[in-house]
C-alpha positions in Angstrom: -4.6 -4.2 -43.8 -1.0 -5.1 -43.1 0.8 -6.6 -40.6 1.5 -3.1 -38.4 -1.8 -2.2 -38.7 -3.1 -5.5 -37.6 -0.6 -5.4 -34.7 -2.0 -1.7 -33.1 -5.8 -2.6 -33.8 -5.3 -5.7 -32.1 -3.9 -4.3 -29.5 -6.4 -1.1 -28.9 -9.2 -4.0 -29.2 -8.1 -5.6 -26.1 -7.7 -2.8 -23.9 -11.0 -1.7 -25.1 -12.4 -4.8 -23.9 -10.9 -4.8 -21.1 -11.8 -1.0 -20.3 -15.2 -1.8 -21.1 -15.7 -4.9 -18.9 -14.4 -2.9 -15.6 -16.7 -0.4 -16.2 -19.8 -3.2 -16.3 -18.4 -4.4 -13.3 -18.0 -1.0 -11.9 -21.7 -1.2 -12.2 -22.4 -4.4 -10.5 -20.8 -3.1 -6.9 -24.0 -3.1 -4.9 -24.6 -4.4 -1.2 -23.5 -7.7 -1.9 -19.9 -6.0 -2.1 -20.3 -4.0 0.8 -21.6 -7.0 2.8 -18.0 -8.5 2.0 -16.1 -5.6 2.6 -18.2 -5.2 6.2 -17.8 -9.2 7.0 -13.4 -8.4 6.3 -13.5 -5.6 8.7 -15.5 -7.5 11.6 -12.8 -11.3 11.3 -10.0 -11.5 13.5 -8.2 -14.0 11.2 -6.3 -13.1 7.9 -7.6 -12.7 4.7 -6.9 -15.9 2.7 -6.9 -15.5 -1.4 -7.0 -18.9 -3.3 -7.6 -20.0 -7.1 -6.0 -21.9 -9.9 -4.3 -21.3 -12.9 -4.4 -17.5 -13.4 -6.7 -17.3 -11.2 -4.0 -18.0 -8.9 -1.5 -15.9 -10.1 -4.4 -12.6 -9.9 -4.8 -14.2 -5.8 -1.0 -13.8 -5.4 -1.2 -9.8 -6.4 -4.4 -9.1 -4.5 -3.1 -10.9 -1.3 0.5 -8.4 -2.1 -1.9 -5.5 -2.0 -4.1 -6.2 0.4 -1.2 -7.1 3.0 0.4 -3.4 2.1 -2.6 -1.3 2.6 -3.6 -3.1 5.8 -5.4 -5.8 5.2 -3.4 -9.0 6.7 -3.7 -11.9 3.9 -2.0 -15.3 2.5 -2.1 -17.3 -0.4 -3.6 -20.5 -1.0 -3.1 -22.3 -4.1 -6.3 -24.4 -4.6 -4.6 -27.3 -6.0 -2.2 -27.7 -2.9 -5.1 -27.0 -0.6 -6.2 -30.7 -0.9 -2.7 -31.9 0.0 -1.9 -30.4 2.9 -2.2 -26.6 2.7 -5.5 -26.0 3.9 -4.2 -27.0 7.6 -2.9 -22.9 6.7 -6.5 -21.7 7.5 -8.5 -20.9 10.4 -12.0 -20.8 11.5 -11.5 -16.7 12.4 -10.4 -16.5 8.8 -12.3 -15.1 5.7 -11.6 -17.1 2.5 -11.9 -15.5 -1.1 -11.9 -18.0 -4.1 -11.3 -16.6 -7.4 -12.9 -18.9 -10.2 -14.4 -17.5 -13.8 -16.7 -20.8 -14.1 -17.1 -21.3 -10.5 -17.7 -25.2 -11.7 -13.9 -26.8 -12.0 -13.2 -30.2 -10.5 -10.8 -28.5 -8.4 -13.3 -26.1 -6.6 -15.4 -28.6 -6.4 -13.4 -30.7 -4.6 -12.2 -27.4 -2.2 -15.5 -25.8 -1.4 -16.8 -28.1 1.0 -13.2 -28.7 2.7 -13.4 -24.8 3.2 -16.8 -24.7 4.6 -16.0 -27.7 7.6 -12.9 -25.0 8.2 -15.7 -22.7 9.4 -14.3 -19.9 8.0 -16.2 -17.4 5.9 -16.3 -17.8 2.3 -16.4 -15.3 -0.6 -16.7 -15.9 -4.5 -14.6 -14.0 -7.1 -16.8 -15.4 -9.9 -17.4 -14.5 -13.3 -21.4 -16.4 -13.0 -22.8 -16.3 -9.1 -25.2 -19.0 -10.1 -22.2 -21.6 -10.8 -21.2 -24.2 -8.1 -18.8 -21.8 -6.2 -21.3 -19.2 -6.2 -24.2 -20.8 -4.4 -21.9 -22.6 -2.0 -20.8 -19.2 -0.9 -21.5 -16.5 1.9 -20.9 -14.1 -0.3 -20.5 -12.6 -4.1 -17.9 -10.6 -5.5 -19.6 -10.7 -8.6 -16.6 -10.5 -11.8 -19.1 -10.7 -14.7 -17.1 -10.7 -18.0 -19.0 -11.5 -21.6 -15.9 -12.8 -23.1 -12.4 -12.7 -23.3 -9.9 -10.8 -24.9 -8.5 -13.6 -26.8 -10.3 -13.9 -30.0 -10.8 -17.4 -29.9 -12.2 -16.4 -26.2 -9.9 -18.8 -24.3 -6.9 -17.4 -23.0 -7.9 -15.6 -19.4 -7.4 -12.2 -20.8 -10.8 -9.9 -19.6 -11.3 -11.9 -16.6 -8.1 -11.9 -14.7 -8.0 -8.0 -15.4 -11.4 -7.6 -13.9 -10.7 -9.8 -11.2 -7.5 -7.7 -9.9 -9.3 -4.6 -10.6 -12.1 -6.0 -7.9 -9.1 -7.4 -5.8 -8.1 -3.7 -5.7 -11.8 -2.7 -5.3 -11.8 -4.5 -2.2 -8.3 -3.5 -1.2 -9.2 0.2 -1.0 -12.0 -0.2 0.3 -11.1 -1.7 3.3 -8.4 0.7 3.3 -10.5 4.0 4.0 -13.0 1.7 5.9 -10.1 1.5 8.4 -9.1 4.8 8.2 -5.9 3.7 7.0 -2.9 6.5 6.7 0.0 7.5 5.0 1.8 7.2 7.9 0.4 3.9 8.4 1.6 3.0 5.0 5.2 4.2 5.7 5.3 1.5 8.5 4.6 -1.2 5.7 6.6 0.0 3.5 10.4 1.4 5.1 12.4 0.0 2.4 10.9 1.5 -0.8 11.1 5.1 -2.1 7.3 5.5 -1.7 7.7 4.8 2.6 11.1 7.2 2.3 8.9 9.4 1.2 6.7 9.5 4.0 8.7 8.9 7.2 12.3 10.2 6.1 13.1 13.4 7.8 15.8 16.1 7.1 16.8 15.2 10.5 18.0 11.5 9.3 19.7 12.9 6.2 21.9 16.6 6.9 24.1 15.5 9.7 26.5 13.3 7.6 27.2 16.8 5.5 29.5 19.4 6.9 28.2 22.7 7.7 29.7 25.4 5.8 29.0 29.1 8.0 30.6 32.3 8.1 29.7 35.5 9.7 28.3 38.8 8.2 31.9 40.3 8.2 33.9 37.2 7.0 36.4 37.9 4.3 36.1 36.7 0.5 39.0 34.9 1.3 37.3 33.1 4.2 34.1 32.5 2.3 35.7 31.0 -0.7 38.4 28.5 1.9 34.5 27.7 3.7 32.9 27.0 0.4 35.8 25.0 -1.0 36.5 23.1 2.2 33.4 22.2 2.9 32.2 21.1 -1.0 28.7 22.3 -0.6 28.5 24.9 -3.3 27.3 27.2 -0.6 27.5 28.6 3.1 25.3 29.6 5.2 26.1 33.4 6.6 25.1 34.3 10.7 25.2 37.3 12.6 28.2 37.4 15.0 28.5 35.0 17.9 25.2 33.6 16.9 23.2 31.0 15.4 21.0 33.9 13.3 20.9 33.5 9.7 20.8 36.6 7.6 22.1 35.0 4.6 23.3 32.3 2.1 26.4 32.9 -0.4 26.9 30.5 -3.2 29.4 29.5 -6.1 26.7 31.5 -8.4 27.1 34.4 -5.4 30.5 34.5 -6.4 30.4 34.3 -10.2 28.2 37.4 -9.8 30.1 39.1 -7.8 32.7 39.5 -10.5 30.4 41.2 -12.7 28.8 43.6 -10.1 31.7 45.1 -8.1 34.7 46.9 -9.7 37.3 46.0 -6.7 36.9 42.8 -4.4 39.6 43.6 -1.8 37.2 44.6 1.0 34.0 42.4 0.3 32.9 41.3 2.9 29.8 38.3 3.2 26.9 40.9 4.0 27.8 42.8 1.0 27.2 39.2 -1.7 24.8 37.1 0.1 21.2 36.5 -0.8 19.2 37.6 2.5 16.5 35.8 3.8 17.8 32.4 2.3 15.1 29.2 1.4 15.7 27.2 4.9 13.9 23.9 6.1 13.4 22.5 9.6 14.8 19.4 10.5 11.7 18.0 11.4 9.9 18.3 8.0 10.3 15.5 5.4 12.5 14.5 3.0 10.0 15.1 0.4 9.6 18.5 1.6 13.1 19.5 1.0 13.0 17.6 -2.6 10.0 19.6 -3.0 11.2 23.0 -2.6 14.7 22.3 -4.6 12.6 21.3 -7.1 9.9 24.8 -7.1 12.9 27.1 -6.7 15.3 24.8 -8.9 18.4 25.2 -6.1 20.5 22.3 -5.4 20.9 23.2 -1.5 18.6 24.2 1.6 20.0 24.9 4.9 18.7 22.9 7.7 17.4 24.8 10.9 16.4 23.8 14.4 13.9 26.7 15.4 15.3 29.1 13.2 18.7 28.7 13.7 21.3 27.1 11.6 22.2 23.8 11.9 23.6 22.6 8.6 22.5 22.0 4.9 21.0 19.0 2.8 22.2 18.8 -0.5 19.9 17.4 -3.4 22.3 14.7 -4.2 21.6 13.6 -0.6 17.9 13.4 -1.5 18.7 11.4 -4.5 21.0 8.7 -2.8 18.0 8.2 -0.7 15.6 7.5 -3.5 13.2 10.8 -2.7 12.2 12.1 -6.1 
């Protein structure tokens, strides 16, 4: 077999192995889990992740998710714990130590300093029957048979099951706590996936102008509106009002060319499209990218109860992150 070959079986192999030990472990979730998950929800302390090595680097991701979906949470490194970091944890607090062996100096050493903290203590542990496991209040149990390395060394299979049981645990306290989107948008107001779900039309369409003619304007007035106002598009109203009857694009225009012989007396009514696409100010962001996006236009016009208040454009959308 040569070298490519060796390269994309190795690789398959270990995310078969890995696949394969999620779904054993997928199998071990029994009360014991839920006990944990129940014991989180009742604490009025944080969440506090500790291990070593990898270990410690899978604690840092778990504690990133379980602080974004609702779960308050720190890290603990176990190594620093015995020098002065475990003065960071509280008796109202609910400890979870991730450990494959369960049986390292260093959790040896940790274990009991955790239990005088009083605070409740859960094992991420690859065998519950090791040091850490007995010495426990409760078993996340994170079984692997081996590694992915194949000398079975390098934490490979283990650190992937343990963040998939960090996420486990995550969700599940998640929809335990009936935790929402719009929770999640509070948590989350810098990204794209919080713009998402609090950003509103409202916060976006006012810094555009907002190109409108009436049903009688001119061509001459609709193409100085368009121009002017670098939309690609105006909005058309009935007279003296705030009634939209139609929209009237550059494409409005191009077409117009082909469809009338003379263009001395067109008038708006006679190119718009009636009965344009529009979008409430109120409704999301997402919304608006959502319907550009089904009808592949480039502009909605905002309304406030059916009357026209402007337009968003999709580069405004875009600016903003919202895809």
């Amino acid at each position: 077999m040569n070298l490519q070959n060796n390269i994309i079986q190795t690789a398959k192999n270990v995310l078969r192995l890995e696949a394969e030990a999620i779904a054993k472990v997928a199998d071990l979730i029994d009360e014991r889990f839920k006990n944990c998950v129940e014991a989180i929800l009742q604490i009025k302390g944080r969440v506090v992740v500790t291990g070593i090595g990898k270990s410690a680097n899978i604690a840092t991701k778990i504690v990133a998710t379980l602080n974004s979906t609702g779960t308050p949470a720190l890290f603990m490194h176990a190594a620093d714990a015995i020098h002065g970091d475990l003065g960071m944890i509280q008796p109202e607090d609910f400890v979870i130590c991730i450990s494959k062996s369960g049986n390292t100096p260093e959790i040896k050493v940790l274990v009991p300093l955790l239990k005088r903290k009083g605070a409740k203590l859960a094992a991420m542990v690859c065998t519950p029957d090791s040091y850490l496991g007995q010495n426990s209040d409760f078993i996340l149990n994170a079984y692997v048979e081996r590694e992915a390395c194949p000398h079975n060394l390098a934490p490979t299979t283990s650190t992937t099951v343990a963040l998939a049981l960090g996420d486990a645990l995550a969700v599940s306290l998640l929809e335990a706590r009936g935790f929402s989107s719009e929770d999640f948008a509070v948590l989350h107001p810098g990204g794209a996936l919080g713009k998402r779900l609090y950003l509103k039309v409202d916060d976006i369409y006012g810094k555009n102008q907002a190109p409108v003619v009436t049903e009688t304007a001119s061509l001459k007035e609709i193409i100085i509106e368009i121009s002017s106002k670098m939309l690609g598009a105006t909005a058309v109203v009935q007279n003296n009002t705030k009634i939209i009857t139609g929209v009237i694009t550059d494409g409005d225009l191009r077409r117009m060319l082909n469809n009338f012989d003379s263009i001395a007396d067109i008038q708006a009514k006679d190119i718009m499209t009636a009965s344009p696409i529009t979008i409430e100010a109120d409704q999301y962001a997402a919304e608006a990218m959502a319907i550009m996006q089904n009808k592949s236009i480039t502009q909605l016009i905002v309304t406030k109860s059916g009357n026209f208040e402007g337009f968003i454009h999709l580069h405004d959308l875009l600016r903003e992150g919202i895809v």
